[in-house]
PAGUZA-752510 format. One record per residue (C-alpha): residue number from 1; residue in three letters; x negated, y negated, z negated. Coordinates in nm, 2 decimals. Layout:
BEGIN
<r n="NUM" res="ALA" X="X" Y="Y" Z="Z"/>
...
end
This chain:
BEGIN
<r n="1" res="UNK" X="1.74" Y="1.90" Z="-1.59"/>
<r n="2" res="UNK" X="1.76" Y="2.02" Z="-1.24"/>
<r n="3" res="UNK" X="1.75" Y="1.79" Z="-0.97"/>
<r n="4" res="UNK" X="1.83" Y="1.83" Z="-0.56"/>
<r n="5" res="UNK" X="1.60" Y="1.84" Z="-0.34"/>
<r n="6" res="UNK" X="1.57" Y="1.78" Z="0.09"/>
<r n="7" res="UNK" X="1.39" Y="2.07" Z="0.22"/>
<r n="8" res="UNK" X="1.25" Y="1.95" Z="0.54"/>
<r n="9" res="UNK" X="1.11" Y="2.20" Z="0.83"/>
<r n="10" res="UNK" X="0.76" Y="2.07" Z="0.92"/>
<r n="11" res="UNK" X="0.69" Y="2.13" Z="1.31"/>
<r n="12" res="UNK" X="0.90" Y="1.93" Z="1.60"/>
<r n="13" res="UNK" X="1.09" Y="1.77" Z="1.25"/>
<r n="14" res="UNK" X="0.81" Y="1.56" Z="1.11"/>
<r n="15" res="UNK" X="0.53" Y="1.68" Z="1.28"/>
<r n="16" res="UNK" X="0.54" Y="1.63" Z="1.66"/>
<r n="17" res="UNK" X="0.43" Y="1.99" Z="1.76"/>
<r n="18" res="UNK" X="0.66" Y="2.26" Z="2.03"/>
<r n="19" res="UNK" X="0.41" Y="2.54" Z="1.98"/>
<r n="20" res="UNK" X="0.17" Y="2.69" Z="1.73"/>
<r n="21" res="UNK" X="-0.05" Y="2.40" Z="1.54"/>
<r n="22" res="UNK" X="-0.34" Y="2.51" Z="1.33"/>
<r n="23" res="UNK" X="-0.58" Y="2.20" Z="1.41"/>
<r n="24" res="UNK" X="-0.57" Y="1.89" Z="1.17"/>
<r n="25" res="UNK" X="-0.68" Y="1.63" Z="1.43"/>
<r n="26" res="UNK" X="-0.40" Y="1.71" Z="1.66"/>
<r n="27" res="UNK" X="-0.07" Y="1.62" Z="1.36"/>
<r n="28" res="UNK" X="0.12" Y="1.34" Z="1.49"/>
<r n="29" res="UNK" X="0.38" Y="1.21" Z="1.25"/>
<r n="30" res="UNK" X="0.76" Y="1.22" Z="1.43"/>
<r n="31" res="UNK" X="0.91" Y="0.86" Z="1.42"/>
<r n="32" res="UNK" X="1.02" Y="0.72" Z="1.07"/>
<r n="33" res="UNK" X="0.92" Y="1.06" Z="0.92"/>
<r n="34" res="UNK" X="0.74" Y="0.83" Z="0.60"/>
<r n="35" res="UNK" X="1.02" Y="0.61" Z="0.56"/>
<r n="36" res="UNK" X="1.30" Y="0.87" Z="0.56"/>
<r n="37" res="UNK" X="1.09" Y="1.05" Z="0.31"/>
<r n="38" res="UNK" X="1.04" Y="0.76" Z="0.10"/>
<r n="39" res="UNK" X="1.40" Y="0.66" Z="0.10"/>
<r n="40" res="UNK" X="1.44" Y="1.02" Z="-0.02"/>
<r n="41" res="UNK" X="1.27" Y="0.98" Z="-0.27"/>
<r n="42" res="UNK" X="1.42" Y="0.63" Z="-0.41"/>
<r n="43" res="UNK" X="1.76" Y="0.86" Z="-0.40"/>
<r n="44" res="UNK" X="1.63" Y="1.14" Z="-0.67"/>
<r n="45" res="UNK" X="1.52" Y="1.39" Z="-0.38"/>
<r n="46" res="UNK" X="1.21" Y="1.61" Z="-0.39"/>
<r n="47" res="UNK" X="1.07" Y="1.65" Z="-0.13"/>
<r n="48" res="UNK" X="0.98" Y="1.97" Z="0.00"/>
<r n="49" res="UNK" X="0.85" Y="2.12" Z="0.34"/>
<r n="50" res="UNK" X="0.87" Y="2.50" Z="0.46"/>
<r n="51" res="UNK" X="0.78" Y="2.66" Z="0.79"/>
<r n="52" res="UNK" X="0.72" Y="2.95" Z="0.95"/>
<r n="53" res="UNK" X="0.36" Y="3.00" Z="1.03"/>
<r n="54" res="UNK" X="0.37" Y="3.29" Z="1.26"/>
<r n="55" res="UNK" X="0.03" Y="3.14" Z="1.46"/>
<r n="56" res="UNK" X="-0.15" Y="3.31" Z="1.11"/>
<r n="57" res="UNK" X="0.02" Y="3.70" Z="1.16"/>
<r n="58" res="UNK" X="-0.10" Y="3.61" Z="1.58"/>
<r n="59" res="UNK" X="-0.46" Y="3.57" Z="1.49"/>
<r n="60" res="UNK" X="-0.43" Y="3.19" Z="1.63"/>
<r n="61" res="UNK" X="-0.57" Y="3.05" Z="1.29"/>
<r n="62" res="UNK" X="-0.61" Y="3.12" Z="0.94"/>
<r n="63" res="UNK" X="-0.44" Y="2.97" Z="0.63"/>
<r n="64" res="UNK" X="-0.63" Y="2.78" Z="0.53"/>
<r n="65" res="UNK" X="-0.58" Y="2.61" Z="0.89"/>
<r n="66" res="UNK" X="-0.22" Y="2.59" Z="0.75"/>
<r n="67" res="UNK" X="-0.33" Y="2.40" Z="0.47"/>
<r n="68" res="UNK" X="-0.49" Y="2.21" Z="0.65"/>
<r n="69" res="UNK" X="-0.26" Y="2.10" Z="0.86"/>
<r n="70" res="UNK" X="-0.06" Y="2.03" Z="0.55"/>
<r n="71" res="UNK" X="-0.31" Y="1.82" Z="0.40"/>
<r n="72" res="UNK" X="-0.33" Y="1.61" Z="0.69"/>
<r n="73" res="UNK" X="0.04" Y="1.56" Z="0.71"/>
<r n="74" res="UNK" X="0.04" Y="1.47" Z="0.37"/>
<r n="75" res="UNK" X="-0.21" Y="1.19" Z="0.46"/>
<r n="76" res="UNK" X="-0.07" Y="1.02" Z="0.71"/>
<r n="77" res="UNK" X="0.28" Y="1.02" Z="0.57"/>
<r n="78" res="UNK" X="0.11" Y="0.84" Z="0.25"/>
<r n="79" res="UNK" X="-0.11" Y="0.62" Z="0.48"/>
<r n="80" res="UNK" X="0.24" Y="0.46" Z="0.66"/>
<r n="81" res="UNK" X="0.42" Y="0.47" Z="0.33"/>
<r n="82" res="UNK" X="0.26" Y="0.51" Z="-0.04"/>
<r n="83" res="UNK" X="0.63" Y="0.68" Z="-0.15"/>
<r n="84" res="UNK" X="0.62" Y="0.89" Z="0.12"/>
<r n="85" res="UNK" X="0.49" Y="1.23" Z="-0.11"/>
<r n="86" res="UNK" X="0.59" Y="1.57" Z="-0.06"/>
<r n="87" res="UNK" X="0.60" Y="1.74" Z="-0.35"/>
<r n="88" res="UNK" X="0.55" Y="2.10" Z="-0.21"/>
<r n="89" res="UNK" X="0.50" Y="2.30" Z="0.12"/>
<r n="90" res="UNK" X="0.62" Y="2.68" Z="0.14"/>
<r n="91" res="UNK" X="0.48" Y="2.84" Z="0.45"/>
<r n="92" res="UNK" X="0.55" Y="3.19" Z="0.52"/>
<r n="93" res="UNK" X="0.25" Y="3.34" Z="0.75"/>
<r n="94" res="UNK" X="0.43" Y="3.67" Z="0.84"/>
<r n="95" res="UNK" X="0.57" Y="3.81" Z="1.12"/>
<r n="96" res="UNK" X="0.69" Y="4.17" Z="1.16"/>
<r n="97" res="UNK" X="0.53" Y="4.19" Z="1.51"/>
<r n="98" res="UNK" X="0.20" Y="4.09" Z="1.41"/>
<r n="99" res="UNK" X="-0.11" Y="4.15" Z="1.58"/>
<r n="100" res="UNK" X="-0.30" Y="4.07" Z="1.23"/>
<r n="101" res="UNK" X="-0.19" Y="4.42" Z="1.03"/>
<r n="102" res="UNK" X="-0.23" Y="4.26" Z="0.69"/>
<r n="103" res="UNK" X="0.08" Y="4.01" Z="0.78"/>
<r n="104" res="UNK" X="0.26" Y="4.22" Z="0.93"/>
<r n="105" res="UNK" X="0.63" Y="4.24" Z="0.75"/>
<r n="106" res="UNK" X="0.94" Y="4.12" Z="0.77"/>
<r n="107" res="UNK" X="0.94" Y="3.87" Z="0.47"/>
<r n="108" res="UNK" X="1.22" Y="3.71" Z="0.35"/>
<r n="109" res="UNK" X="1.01" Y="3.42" Z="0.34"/>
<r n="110" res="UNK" X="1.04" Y="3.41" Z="0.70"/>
<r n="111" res="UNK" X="1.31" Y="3.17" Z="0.85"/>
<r n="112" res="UNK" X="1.61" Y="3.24" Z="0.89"/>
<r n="113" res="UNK" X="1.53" Y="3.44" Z="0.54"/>
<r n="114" res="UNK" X="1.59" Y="3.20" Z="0.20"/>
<r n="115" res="UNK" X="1.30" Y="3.34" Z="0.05"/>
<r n="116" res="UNK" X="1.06" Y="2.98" Z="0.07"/>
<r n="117" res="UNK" X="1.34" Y="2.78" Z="-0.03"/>
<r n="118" res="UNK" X="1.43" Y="2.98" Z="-0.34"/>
<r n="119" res="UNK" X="1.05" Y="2.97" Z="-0.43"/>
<r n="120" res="UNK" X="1.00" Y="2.60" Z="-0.44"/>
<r n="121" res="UNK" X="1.37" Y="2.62" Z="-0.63"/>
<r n="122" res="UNK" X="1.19" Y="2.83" Z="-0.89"/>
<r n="123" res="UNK" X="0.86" Y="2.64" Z="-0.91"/>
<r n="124" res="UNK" X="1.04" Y="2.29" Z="-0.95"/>
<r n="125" res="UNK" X="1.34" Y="2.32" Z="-1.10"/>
<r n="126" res="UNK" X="1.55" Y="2.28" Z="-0.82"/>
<r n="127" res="UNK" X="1.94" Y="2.21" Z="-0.79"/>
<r n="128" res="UNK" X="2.02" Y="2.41" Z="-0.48"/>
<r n="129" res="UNK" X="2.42" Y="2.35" Z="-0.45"/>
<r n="130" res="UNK" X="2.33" Y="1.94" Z="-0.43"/>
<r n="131" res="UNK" X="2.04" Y="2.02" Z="-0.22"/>
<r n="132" res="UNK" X="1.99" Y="1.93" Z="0.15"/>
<r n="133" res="UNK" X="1.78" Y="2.14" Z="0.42"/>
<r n="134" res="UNK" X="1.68" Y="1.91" Z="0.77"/>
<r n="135" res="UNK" X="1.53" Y="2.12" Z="1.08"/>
<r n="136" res="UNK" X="1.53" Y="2.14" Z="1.44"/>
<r n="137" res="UNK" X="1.62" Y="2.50" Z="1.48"/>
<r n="138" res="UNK" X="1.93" Y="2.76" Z="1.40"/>
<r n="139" res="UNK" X="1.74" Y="2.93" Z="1.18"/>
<r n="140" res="UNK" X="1.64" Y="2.63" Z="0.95"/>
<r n="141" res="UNK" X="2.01" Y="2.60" Z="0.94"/>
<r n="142" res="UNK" X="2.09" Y="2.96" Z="0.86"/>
<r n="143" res="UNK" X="1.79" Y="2.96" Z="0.59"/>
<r n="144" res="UNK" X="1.96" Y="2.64" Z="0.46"/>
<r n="145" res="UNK" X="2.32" Y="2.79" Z="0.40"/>
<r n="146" res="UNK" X="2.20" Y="3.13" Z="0.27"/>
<r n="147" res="UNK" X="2.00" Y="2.95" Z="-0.01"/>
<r n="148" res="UNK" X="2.34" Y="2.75" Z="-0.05"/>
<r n="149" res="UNK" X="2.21" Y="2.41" Z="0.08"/>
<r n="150" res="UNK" X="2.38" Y="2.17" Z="0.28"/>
<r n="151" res="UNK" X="2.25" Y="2.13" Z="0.61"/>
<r n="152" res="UNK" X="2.17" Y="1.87" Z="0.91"/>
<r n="153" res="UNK" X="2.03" Y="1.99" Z="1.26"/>
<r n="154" res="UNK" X="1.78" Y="1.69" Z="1.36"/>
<r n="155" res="UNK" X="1.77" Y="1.73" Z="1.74"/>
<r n="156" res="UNK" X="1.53" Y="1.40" Z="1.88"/>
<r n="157" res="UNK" X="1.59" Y="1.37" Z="2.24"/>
<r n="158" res="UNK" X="1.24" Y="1.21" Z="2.27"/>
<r n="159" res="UNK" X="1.11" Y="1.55" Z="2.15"/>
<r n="160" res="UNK" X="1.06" Y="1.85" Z="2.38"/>
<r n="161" res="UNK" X="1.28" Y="2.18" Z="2.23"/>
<r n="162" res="UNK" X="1.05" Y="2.44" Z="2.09"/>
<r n="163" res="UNK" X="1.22" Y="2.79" Z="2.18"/>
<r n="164" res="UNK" X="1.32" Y="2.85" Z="1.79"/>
<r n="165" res="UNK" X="1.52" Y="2.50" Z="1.86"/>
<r n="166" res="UNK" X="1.65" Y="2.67" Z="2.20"/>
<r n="167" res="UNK" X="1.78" Y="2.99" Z="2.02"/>
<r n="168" res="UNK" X="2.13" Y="3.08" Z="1.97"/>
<r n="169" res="UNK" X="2.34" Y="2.88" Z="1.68"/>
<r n="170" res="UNK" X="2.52" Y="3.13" Z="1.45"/>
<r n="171" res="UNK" X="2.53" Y="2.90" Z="1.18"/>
<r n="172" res="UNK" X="2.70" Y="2.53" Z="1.21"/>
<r n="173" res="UNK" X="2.51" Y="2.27" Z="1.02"/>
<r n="174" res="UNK" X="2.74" Y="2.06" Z="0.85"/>
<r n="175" res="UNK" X="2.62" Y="1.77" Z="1.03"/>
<r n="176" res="UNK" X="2.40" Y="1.70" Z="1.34"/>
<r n="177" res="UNK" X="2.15" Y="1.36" Z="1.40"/>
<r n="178" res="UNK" X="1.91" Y="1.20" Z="1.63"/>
<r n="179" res="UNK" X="1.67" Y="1.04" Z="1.42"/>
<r n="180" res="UNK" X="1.58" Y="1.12" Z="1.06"/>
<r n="181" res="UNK" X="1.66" Y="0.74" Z="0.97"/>
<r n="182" res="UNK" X="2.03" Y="0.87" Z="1.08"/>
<r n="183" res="UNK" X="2.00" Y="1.22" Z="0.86"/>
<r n="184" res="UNK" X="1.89" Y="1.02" Z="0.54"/>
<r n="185" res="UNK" X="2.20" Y="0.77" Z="0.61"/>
<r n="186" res="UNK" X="2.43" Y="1.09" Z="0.62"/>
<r n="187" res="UNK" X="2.29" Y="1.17" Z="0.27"/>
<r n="188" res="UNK" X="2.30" Y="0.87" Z="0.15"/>
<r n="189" res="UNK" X="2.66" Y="0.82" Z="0.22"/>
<r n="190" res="UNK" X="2.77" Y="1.16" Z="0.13"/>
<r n="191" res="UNK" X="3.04" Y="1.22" Z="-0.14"/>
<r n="192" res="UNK" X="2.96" Y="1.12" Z="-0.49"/>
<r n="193" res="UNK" X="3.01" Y="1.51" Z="-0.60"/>
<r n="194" res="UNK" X="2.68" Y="1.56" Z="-0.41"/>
<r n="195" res="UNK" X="2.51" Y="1.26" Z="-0.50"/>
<r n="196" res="UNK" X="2.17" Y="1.30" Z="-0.65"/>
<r n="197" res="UNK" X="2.19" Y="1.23" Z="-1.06"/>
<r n="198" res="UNK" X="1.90" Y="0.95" Z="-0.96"/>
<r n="199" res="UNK" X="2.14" Y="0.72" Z="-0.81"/>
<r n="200" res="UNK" X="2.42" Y="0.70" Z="-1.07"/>
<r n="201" res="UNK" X="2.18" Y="0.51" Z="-1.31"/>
<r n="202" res="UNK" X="2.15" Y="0.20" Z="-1.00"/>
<r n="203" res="UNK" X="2.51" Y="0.08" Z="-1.00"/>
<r n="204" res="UNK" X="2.47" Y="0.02" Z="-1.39"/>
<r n="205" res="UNK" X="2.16" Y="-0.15" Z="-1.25"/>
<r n="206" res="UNK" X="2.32" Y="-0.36" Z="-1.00"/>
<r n="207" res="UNK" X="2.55" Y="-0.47" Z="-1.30"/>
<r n="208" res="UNK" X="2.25" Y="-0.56" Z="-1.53"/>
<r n="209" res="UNK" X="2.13" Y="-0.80" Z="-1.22"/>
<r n="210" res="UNK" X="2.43" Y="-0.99" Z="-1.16"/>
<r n="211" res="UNK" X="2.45" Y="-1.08" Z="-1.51"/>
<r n="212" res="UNK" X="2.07" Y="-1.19" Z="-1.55"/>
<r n="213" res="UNK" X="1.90" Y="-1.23" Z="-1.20"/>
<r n="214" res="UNK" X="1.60" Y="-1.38" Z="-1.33"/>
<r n="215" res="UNK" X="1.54" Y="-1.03" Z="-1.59"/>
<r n="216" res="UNK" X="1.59" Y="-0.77" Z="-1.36"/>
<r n="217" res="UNK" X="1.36" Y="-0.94" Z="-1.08"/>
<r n="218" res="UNK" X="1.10" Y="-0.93" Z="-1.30"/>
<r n="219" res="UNK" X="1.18" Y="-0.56" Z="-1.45"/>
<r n="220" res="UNK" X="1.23" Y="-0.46" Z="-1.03"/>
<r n="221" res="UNK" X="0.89" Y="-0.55" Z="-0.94"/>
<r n="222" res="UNK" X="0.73" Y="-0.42" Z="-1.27"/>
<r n="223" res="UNK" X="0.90" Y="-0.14" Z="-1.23"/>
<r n="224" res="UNK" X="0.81" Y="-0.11" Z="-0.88"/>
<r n="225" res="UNK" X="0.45" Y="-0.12" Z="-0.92"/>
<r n="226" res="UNK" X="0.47" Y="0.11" Z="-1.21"/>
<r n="227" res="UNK" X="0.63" Y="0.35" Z="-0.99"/>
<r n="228" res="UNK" X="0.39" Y="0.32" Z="-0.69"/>
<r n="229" res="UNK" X="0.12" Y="0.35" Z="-0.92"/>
<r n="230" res="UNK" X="0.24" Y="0.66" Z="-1.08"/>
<r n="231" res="UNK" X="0.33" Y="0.81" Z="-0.73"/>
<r n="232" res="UNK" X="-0.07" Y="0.77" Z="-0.66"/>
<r n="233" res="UNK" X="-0.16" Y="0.98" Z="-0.94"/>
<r n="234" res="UNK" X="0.00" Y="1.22" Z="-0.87"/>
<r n="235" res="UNK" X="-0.06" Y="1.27" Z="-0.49"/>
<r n="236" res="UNK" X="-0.45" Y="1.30" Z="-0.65"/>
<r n="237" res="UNK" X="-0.38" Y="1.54" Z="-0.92"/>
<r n="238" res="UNK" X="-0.17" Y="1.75" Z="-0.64"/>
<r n="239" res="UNK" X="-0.46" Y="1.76" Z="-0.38"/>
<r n="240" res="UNK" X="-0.70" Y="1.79" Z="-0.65"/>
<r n="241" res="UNK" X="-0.53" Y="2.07" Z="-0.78"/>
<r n="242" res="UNK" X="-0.45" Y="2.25" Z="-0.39"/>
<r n="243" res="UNK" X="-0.82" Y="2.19" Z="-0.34"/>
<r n="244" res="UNK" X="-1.04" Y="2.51" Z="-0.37"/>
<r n="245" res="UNK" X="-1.27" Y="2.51" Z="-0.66"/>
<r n="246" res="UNK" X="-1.61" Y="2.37" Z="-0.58"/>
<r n="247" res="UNK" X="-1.96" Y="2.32" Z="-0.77"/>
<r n="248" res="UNK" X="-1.93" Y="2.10" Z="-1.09"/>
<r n="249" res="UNK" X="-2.07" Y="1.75" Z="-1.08"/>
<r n="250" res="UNK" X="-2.08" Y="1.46" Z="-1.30"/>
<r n="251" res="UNK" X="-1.89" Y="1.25" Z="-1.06"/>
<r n="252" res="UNK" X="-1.59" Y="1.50" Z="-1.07"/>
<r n="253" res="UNK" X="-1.63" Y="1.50" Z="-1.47"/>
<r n="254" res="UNK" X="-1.59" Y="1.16" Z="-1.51"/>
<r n="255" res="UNK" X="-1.30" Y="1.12" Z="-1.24"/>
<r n="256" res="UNK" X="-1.12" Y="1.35" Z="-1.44"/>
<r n="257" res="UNK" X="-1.16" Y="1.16" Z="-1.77"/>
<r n="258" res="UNK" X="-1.11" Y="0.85" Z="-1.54"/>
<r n="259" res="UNK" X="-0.80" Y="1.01" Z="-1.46"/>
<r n="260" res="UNK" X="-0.69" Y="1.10" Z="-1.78"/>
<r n="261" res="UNK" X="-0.76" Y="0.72" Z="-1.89"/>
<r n="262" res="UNK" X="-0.51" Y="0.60" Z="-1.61"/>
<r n="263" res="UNK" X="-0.22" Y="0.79" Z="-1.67"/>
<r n="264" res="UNK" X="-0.24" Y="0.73" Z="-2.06"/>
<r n="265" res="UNK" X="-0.27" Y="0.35" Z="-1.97"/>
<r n="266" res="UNK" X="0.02" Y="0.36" Z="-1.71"/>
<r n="267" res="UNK" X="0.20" Y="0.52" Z="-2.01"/>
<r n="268" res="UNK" X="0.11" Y="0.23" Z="-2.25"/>
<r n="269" res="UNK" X="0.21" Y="-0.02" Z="-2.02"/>
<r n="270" res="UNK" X="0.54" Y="0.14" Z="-1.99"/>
<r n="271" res="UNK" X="0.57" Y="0.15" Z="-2.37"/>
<r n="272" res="UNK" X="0.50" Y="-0.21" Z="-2.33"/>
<r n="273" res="UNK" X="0.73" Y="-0.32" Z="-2.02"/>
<r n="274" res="UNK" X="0.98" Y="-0.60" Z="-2.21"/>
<r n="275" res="UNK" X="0.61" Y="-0.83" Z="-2.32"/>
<r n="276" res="UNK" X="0.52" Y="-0.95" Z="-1.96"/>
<r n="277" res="UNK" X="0.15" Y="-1.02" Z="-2.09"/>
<r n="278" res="UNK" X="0.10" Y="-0.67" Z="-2.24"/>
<r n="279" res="UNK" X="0.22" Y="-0.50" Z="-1.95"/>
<r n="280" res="UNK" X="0.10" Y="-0.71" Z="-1.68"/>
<r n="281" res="UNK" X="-0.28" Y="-0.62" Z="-1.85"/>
<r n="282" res="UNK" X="-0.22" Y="-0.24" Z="-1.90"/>
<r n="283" res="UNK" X="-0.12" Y="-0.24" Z="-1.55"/>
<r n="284" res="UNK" X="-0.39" Y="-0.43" Z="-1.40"/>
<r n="285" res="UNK" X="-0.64" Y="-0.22" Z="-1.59"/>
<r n="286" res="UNK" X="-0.46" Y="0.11" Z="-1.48"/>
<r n="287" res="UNK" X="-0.51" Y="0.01" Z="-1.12"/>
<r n="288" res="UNK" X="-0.88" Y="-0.06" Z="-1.18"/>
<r n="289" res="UNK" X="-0.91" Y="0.25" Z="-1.36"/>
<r n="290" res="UNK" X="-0.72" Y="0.46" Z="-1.06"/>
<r n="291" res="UNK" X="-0.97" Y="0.28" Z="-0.81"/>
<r n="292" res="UNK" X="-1.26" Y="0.40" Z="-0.99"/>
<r n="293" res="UNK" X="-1.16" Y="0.74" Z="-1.03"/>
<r n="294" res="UNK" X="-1.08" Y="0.73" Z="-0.65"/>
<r n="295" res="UNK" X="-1.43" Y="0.59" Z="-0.61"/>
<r n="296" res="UNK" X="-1.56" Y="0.90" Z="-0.83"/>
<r n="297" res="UNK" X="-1.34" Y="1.14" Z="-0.62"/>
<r n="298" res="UNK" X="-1.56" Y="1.06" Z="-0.32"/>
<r n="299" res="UNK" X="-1.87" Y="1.05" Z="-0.43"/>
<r n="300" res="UNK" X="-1.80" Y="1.39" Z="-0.58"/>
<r n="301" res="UNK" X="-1.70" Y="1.49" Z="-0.22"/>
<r n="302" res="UNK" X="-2.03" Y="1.35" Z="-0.08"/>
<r n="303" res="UNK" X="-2.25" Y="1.56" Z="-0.31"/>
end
């Protein structure tokens, strides 16, 4: 089944950055960029990021700067929030005035074109008419309404403008914020015909609770750490898998069976949620497992 997605831009929205960025060391997360990411994702969002990368078709830097750049992003956001996962970037490295000739085009990947939104769409299964796109510039906006999005210009007065922020607005978002705190709020409270499918399943939830507090505390914070845990994996299988191949080692080997182990266990314990013993010991034994692949992971990198 389809579900929506927020489609957020990456530079001057979470990434503090006015001009071209293609150095890891110099991403600075925007203000309660993890949090509104992770409230997101408790609403049924994924999360997705696309950008315009023109610094790539200039000769700046390279892509795999870009990804880079990404990765790092993706690091931070995790290390001020562990639900705070993006589920896909989309960067679009062309430019039709490029000094590089081999990305030189006029992609419709390119913002204000819909092209990166409609590829994450594709690759994820993505319900675009409930979707949501949050930038800093007109054309995030006009990308976000031509792929049928709704739309919220994030405009931080703590932030200097870049000049794609400063450009002329053709398109009017549908709602205008200060703080991405304040963009997720305007989600949130949207109209039930745009709510996310995720969040129809929590009032019958809220019912449950009233009716047996002492139940659904105990399923809450089960649940909770089931989900945090399962959120981990897969933020490791999902740099695992962007990472370029690299010589085999026994370390990697037996992080992936490690690996393998962990999310079969987290799947047992789940099977096992309503006997507290049960799933309190798959749990705990998940977690050890996910450390030691973890531990495997680096070593692997050290060799």
């Amino acid at each position: 089944m389809p579900r929506p997605a927020i489609f957020f831009d990456r530079d001057n929205t979470l990434i503090a950055c006015d001009d071209y960025l293609g150095d890891p060391e110099q991403v600075k997360l925007i203000d309660g960029a993890a949090d509104a990411i992770a409230r997101a994702r408790t609403l049924g969002f994924a999360i997705v990021v696309f950008s315009n990368q023109s610094g790539v078709a200039r000769g700046m830097f390279g892509e795999d700067d870009v990804q880079a750049v990404n990765e790092r992003l993706d690091q931070l956001l995790v290390s001020q929030n562990a639900q705070a996962i993006i589920d896909r970037h989309e960067y679009c490295p062309f430019h039709p005035d490029a000094t590089v000739e081999s990305y030189r085009q006029d992609s419709d990947r390119r913002k204000p074109g819909a092209g990166m939104i409609h590829s994450a769409a594709d690759a994820l299964g993505i319900d675009l008419p409930n979707s949501w796109v949050i930038g800093d510039a007109p054309r995030d906006i006009e990308a976000g309404v031509a792929a049928g999005c709704h739309t919220i210009l994030f405009c931080d007065p703590n932030l200097s403008r870049s000049p794609a922020a400063d450009a002329t607005v053709r398109v009017k978002p549908d709602h205008t914020v200060n703080s991405l705190a304040q963009a997720i709020d305007v989600i949130e409270g949207d109209d039930d015909e745009h709510t996310p499918f995720a969040q129809k399943p929590a009032a019958t939830l809220r019912e449950k609770e009233k009716s047996d507090p002492d139940a659904s505390s105990t399923t809450k914070s089960s649940s909770s750490r089931l989900e945090t845990l399962a959120e981990q994996i897969l933020y490791e299988l999902r740099r695992s898998k962007e990472q370029p191949h690299t010589d085999f080692s026994v370390a990697k080997l037996l992080a992936g069976i490690s690996q393998v182990i962990s999310i079969a266990l987290v799947f047992l314990a789940y099977l096992n949620r309503n006997e507290t013993t049960t799933f309190g010991a798959l749990l705990l034994f998940a977690v050890w497992v996910q450390c030691f692949t973890i531990t495997l992971l680096i070593m692997g990198k050290q060799n």
